[in-house]
NUVOZA-797139 format. One record per residue (C-alpha): x, y, z; chain; residue in three letters. Coordinates in pm, 1 decimal. Each point is the difference from the previous one (the first is absolute). Layout:
# NUVOZA-797139
x / y / z / chaine / residu
X / Y / Z / A / ALA
...
//
This chain:
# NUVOZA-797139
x / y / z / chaine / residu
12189.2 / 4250.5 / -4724.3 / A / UNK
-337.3 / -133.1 / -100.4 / A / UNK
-52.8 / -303.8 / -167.8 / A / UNK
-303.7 / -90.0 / -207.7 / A / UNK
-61.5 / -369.0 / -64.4 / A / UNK
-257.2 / -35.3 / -304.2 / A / UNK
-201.6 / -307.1 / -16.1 / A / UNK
-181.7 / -97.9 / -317.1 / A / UNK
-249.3 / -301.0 / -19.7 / A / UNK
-287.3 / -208.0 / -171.6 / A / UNK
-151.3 / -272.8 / 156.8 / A / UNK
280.3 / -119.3 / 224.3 / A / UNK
-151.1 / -105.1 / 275.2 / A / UNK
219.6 / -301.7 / 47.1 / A / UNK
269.4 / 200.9 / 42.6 / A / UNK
-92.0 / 372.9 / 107.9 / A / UNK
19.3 / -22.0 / 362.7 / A / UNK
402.2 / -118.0 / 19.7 / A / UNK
47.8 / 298.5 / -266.6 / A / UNK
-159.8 / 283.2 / 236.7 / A / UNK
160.7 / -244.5 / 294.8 / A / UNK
314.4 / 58.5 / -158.4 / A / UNK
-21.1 / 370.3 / 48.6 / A / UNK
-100.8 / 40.0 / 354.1 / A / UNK
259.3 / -190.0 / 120.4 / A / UNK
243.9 / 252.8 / -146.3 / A / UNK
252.0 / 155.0 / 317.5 / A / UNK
-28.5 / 324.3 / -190.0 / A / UNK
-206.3 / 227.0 / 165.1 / A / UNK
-46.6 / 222.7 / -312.1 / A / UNK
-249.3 / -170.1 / -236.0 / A / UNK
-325.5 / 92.5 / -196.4 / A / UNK
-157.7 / -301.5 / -138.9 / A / UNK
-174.0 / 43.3 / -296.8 / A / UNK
-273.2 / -273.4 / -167.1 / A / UNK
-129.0 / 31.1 / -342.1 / A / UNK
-254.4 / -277.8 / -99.4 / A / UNK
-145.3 / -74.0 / -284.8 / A / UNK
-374.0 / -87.9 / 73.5 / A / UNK
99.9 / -392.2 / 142.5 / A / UNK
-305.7 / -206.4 / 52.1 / A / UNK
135.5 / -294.1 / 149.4 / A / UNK
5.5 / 138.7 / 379.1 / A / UNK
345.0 / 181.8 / -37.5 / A / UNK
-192.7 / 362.5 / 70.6 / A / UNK
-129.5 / -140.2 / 375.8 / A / UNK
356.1 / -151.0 / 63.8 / A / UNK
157.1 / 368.2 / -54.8 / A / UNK
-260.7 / 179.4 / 161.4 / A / UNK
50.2 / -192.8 / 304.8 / A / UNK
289.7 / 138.3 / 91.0 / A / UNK
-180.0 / 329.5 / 28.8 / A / UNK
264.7 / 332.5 / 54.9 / A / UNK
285.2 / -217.8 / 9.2 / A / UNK
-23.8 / 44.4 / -400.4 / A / UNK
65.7 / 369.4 / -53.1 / A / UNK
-156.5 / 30.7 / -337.2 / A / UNK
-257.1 / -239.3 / -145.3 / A / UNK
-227.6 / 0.6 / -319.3 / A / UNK
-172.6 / -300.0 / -220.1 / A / UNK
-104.8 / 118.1 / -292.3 / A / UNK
61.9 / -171.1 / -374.5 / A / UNK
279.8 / 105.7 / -190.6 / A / UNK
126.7 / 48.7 / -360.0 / A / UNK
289.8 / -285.9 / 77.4 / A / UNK
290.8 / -42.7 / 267.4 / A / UNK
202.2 / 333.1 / -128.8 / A / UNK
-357.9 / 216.7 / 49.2 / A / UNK
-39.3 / -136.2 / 352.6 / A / UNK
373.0 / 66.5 / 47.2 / A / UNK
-38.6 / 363.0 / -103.5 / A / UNK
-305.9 / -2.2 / 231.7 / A / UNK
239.8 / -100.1 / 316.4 / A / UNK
243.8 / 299.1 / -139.3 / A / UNK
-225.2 / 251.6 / 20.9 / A / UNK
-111.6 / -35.0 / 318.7 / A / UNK
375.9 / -58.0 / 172.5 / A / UNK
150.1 / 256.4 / 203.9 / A / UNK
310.6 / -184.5 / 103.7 / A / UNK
338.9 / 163.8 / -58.3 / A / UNK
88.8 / -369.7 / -137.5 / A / UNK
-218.2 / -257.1 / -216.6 / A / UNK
7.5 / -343.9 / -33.5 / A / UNK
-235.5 / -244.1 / -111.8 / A / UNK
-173.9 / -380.2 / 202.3 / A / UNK
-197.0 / -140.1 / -240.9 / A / UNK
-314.1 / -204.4 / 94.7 / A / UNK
197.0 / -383.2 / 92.4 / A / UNK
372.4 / 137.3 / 23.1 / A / UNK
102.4 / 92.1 / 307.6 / A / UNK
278.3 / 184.4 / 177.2 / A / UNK
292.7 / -252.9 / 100.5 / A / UNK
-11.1 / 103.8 / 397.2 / A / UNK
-87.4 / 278.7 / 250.0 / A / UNK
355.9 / 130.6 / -95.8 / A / UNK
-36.4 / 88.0 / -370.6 / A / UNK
-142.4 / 346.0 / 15.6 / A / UNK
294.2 / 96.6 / 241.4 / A / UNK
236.0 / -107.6 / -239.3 / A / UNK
-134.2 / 173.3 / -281.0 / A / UNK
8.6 / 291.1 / 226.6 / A / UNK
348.4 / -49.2 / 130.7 / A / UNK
103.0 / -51.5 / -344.8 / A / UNK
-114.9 / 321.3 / -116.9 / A / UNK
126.2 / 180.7 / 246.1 / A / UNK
384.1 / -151.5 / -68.4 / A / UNK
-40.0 / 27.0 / -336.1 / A / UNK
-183.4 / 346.4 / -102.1 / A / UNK
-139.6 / -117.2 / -291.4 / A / UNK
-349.0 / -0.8 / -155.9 / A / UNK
-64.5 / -342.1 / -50.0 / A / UNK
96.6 / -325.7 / 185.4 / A / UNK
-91.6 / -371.6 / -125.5 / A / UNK
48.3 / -309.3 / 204.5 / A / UNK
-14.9 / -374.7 / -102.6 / A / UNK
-281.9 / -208.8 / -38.8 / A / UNK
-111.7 / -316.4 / 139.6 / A / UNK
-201.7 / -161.3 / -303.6 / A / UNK
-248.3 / -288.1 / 166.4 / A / UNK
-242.3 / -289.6 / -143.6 / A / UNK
-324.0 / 171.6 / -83.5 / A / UNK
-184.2 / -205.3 / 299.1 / A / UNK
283.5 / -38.8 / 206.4 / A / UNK
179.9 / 272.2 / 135.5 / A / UNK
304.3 / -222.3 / 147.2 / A / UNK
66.6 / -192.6 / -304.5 / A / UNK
284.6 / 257.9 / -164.2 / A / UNK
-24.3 / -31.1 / -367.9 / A / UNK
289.7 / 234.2 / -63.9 / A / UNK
249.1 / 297.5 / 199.0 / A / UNK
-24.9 / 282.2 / -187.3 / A / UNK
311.1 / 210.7 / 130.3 / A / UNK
-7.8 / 350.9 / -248.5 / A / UNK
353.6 / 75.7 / 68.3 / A / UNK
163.0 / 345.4 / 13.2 / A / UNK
-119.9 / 263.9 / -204.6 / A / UNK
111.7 / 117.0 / -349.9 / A / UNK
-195.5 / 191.0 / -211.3 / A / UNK
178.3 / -189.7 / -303.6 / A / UNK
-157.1 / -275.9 / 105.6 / A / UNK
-334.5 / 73.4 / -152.0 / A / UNK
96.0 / -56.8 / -339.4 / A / UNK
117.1 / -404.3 / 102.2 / A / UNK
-360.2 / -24.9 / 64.1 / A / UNK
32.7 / 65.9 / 398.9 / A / UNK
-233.0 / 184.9 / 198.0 / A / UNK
33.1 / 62.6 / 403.9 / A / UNK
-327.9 / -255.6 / 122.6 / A / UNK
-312.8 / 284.0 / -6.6 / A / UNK
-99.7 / -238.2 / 355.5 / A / UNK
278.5 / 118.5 / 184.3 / A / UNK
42.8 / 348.2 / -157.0 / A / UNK
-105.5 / 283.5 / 260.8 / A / UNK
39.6 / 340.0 / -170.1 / A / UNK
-16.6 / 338.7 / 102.8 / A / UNK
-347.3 / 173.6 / -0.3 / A / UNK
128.7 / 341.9 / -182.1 / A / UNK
90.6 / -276.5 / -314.7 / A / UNK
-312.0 / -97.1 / -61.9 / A / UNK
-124.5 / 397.8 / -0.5 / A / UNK
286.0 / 112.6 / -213.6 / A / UNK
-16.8 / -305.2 / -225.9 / A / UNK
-358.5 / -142.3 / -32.9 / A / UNK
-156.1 / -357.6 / 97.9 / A / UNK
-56.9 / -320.4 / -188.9 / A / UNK
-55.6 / 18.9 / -347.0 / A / UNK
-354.7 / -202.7 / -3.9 / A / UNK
33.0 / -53.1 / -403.1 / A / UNK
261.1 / -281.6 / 85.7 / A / UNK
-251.0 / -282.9 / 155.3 / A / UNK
313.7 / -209.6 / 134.6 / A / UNK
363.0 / 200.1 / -28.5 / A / UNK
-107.5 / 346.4 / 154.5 / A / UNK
220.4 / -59.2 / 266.5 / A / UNK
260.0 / -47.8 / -194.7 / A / UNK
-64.7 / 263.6 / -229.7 / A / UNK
25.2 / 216.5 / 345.7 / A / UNK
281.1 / -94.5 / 152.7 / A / UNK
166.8 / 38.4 / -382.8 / A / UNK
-166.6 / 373.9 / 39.2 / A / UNK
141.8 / 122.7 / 342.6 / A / UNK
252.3 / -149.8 / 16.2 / A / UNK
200.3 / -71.2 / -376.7 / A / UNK
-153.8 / 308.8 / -153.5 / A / UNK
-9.7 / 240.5 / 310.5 / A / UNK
270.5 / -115.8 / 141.4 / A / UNK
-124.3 / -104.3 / 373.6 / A / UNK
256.3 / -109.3 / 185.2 / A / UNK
-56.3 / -323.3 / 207.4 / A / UNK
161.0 / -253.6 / 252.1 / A / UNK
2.6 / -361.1 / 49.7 / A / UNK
-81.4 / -110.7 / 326.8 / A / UNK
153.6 / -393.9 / -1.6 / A / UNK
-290.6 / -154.6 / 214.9 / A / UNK
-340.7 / -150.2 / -8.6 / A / UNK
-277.2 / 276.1 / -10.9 / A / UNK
-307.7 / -211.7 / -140.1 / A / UNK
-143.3 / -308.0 / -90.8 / A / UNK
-150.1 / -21.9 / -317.4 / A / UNK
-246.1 / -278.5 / -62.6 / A / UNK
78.6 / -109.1 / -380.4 / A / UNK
-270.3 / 10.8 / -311.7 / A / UNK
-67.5 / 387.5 / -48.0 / A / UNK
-181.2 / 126.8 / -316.0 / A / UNK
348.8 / 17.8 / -132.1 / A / UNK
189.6 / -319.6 / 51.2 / A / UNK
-355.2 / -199.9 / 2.2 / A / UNK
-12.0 / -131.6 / -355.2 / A / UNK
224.7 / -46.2 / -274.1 / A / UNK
-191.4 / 303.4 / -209.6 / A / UNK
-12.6 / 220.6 / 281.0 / A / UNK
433.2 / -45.6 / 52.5 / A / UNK
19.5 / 45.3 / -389.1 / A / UNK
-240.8 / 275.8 / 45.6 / A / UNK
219.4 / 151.1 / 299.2 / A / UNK
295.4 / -2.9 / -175.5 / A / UNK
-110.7 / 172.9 / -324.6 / A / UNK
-155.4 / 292.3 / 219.0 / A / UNK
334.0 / 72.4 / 170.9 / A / UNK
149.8 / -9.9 / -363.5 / A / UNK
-264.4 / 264.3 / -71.6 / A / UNK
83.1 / 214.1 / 314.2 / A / UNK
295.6 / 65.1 / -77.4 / A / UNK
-129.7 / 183.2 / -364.3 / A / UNK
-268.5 / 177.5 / 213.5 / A / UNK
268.4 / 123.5 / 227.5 / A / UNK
204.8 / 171.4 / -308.9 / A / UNK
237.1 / -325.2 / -17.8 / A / UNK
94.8 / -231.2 / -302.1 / A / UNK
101.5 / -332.5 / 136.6 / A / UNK
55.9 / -336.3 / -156.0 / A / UNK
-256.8 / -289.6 / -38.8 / A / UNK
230.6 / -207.7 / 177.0 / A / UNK
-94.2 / 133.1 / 321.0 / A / UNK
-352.1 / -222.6 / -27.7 / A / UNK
260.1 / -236.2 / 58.9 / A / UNK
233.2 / 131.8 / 222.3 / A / UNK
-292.1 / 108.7 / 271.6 / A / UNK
-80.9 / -402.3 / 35.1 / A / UNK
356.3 / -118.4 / -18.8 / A / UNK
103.1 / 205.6 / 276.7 / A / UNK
-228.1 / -178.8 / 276.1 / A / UNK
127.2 / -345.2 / -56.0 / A / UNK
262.3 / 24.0 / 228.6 / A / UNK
-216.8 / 98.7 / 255.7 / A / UNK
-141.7 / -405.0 / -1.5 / A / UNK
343.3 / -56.6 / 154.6 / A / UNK
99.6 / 237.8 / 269.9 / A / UNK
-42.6 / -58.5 / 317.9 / A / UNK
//
């Protein structure tokens, strides 16, 4: 099985290195690396291109916002499995992919999430909050859950059957995607209960207040643009459901 690990970034050079670090180190054998970057002027560019073929795929060039670049990684992967490192976040331990693997292989199914180590922006081993996604129902969705899109690696032959990221939605594409495949079409998916990634806190979505309010009306609106009526409520809900995550452990 071949895994494709898509990297998108802008100016990260801070942090770039430990992301593409993060990959080599995988035990897997199997993996295409793919990085998408958006033009970065701040000496991110030299950092990737010095780790010459190791990076399987590589191109700078500006994009039309993170979902564009995403879609940009998708078309060039050729992995029988997805999943996505962005620029800063990084995978847990050399072990992760192998997991993901494993857990495919017990569990036949076209999806599997793990949890999520959520870090200080400029410290990656001050943990902010666990977030443990739990096992998967598709009911779910309408509490306002969604399986974390950082740990999610899907099949390939979903993404061909079912499209890519809706680049309308500037923040909840993701969301509106994993509502897509796997509410609406019915993927089916597996929790694997363990550590894939570290994700380094203060995305476009959860950076400002506006951009969470924002977030949370766009998922309301996926769920019309998928053929679904849904209540209000779940601007709420989505929000609500992530407080408990400040307190696991």
């Amino acid at each position: 099985m071949r895994v494709s690990i898509i990297t998108i970034c802008f100016n990260c050079v801070k942090t770039i290195e430990e992301t593409i670090q993060s990959v080599l180190i995988q035990n897997y054998p199997n993996i295409e690396h793919i990085v998408v970057d958006g033009k970065s002027t701040d000496g991110t560019v030299e950092i990737i291109e010095s780790f010459g073929e190791k990076i399987t795929k590589f191109i700078s060039e500006k994009d039309d916002g993170i979902y564009d670049a995403l879609n940009k990684g998708l078309n060039l992967a050729m992995g029988d499995v997805i999943g996505f490192v962005h620029g800063g976040d990084e995978l847990i331990d050399e072990t992760s992919v192998s997991l993901v693997v494993e857990a495919f292989k017990q569990q036949g199914t076209e999806v599997i999430y793990g949890d999520v180590l959520c870090v200080a922006p400029n410290n990656r081993d001050k943990v902010i909050r666990n977030w443990r996604a739990g096992v998967y129902n598709r009911e779910n969705f309408r509490k306002g859950w969604m399986p974390p899109h950082l740990s999610c690696f899907m099949k390939k032959e979903l993404y061909d059957k079912y499209g890519h990221f809706t680049t309308s939605l500037s923040i909840a594409a993701d969301y509106e995607l994993m509502l897509r495949f796997l509410y609406k079409y019915k993927a089916s998916a597996a929790h694997l209960p363990e550590m894939i990634i570290r994700y380094r806190l203060g995305g476009t979505s959860n950076g400002s207040l506006i951009n969470i309010l924002k977030s949370n009306y766009q998922a309301y609106k996926s769920w019309g643009m998928n053929g679904y009526s849904i209540s209000p409520l779940i601007m709420l809900r989505k929000p609500l459901s992530k407080i408990p995550q400040f307190f696991q452990k």
